[in-house]
N, C-alpha and C positions, 0 to 999 in steps of 0.2 A: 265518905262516898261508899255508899254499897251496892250491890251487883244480886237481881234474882236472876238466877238461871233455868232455863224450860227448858226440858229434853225431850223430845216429841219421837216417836217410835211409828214408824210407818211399814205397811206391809212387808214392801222389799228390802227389810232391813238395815235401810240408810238411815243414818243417824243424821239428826242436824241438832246445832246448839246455837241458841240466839241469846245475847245480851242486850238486857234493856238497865237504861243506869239509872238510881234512883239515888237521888243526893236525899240527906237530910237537913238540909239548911236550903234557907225560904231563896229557891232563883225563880226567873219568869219562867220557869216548866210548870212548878206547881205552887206558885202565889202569885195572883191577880195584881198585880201594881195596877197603884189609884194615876192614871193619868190627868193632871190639873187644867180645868179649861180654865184657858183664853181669850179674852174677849176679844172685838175685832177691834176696835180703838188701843189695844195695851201691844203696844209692841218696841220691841229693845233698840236702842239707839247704838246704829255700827259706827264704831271712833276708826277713821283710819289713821288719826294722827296719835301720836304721844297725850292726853290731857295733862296738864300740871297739876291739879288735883287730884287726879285717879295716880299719878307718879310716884308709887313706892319708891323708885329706886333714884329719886332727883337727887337726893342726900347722901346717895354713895359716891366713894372716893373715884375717880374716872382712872382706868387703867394709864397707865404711862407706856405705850409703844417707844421700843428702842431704835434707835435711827441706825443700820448698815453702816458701818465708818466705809468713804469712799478712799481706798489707798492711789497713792501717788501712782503715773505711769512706769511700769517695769523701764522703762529706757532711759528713766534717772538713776537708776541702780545698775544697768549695766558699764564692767568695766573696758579698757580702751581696748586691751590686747585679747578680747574673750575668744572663745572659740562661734566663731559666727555659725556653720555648717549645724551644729546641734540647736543652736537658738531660731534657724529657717532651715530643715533638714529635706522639704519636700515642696511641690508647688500649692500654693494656697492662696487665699482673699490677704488684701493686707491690711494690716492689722498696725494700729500706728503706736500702743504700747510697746510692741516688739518690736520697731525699727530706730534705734537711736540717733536717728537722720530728720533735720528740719526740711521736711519734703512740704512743696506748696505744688497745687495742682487746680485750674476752672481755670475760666475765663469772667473777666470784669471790668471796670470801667477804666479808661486808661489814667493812669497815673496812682493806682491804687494796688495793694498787694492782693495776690491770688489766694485764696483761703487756704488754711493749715491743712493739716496732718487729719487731723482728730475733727470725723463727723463729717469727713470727705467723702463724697459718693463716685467723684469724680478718679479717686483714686484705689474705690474697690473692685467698679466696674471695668477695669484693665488686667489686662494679665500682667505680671509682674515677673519677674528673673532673678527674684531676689536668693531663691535655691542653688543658680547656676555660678557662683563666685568662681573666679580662679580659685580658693581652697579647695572649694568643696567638685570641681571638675578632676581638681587634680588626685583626689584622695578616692572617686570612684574609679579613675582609669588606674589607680592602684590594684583598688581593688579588683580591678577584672582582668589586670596581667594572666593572672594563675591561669585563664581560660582563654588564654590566647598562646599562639605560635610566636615563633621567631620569626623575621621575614628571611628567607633563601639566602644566603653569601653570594649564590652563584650568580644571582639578577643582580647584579651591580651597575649595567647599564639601562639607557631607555631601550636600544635595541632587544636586548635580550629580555625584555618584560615585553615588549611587544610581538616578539615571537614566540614564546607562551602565552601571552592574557592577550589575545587578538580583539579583540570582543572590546569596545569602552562604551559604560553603560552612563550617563548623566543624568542627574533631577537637581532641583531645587527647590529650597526652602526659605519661606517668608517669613520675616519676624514684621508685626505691626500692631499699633494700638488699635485692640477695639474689643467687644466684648469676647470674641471668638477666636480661638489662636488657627480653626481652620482654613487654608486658602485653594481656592480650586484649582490654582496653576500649579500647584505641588505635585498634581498627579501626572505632570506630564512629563514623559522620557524620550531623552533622545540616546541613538543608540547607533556608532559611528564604529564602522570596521575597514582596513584595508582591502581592498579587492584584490590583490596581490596574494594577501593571505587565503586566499578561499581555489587557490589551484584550479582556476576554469581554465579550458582549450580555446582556440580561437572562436569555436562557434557558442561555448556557451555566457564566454564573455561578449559577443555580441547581442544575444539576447539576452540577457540580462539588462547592459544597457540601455536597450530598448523598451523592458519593462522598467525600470527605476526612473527614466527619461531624467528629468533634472536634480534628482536625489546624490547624485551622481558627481566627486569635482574630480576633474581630471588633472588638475593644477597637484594636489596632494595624495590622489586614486585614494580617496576617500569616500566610502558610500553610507550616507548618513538616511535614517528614518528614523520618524519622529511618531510617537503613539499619544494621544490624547485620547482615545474613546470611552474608553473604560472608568469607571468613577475611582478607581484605588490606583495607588500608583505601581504596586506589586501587577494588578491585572496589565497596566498598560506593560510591564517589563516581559512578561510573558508573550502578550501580544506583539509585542515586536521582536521579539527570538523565534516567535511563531512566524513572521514571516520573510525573516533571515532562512529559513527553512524552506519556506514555499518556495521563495526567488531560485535559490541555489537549486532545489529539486527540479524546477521547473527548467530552470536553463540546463538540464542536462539530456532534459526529451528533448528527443531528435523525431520530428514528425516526416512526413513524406513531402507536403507543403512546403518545409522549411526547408527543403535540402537545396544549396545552389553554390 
């Protein structure tokens, strides 16, 4: 391949360089190829199958693909005393290699057995506790001593926890099968204090009373409110400390109405 080069010189002294390429071997730049006509009757026949006569390759050896050896479930190989917490260390799908347990789960026709372990749907679609063992409960609250207090000497009794921690705050927790481990009633708190504890005078323990109306037992002077509003169970504990606040602030305005 060779290269003319023209240098063309123009008044304002710009330079321009243009390459044009000139091969010396015949391409369709500069040799005319003979295109062959066609007649309109001659045209090629499209195979879309294999023919067995046009088949160079019938005669060759056909590759041998290797077949995956399928191994045995791990849970014939595990031993009796193993350490379980490492083998299920966190929560997951289950998994019926890893569980060395003849677990049957569905429902079927009566007098018949529930279907296995292996290729259960029935037993991926639930949440499972298999992380929660007593070992492995016990080997976290180990672990999380270091980050924790001692409890007081000095609250040895229920009184004396009751005259520091006035305040008892309640929720609960629902364990149940189903695809979702969330339950709506989890968010709700109840939140139960002494009224004794909270030092009102005569008049602002009467109003008060008066607003709590049956929240109120006077059999144990116990004044219970219950928060549900809020979607998280944190909001609703707030919201009802929030209105442990209003009640007691409120009951201690003394309006001109109110006076008798």
């Amino acid at each position: 391949m060779s290269a003319i080069v023209n240098l063309r010189v123009f008044r304002n002294f710009q330079q321009f360089v243009s390459f044009r390429p000139i091969s010396n071997y015949p391409t369709s730049l500069n040799k005319n190829i003979g295109v062959q006509n066609v007649e309109d009757d001659d045209f090629r026949v499209l195979e879309l199958g294999p023919n067995k006569s046009n088949n160079m390759r019938g005669n060759r050896r056909k590759t041998a693909y290797k077949k995956t050896p399928v191994h045995p479930p791990r849970s014939n190989k595990m031993p009796v005393d193993q350490d379980w917490p490492s083998v299920w260390p966190v929560a997951r799908v289950f998994h019926p290699a890893s569980v060395p347990l003849p677990l049957h789960q569905g429902w079927v026709e009566p007098g018949t057995t529930p279907p296995g372990k292996f290729a259960n749907a029935e037993l991926m679609k639930i949440p499972n506790f298999l992380h929660l063992t007593p070992p492995a409960i016990q080997r976290q609250c180990e672990a999380l001593k270091k980050f924790c207090t001692e409890w007081p000497k000095e609250l040895n009794t229920d009184e004396k926890i009751d005259h520091h921690f006035p305040i008892q705050i309640t929720t609960s927790d629902y364990l149940h099968s189903s695809p979702t481990i969330r339950d709506a009633r989890a968010r709700i708190v109840t939140l139960q204090v002494k009224l004794s504890t909270l030092h009102l005078n005569s008049h602002a323990k009467d109003k008060l009373l008066r607003l709590v109306k049956e929240r109120y037992d006077p059999v144990n002077d116990i004044l219970t409110i219950v928060s549900e509003r809020c979607p998280l169970r944190k909001q609703n504990i707030d919201y009802a400390i929030y209105l442990l606040n209003v009640l007691v602030s409120e009951s201690w305005v003394c309006k001109i109405s109110q006076t008798y």
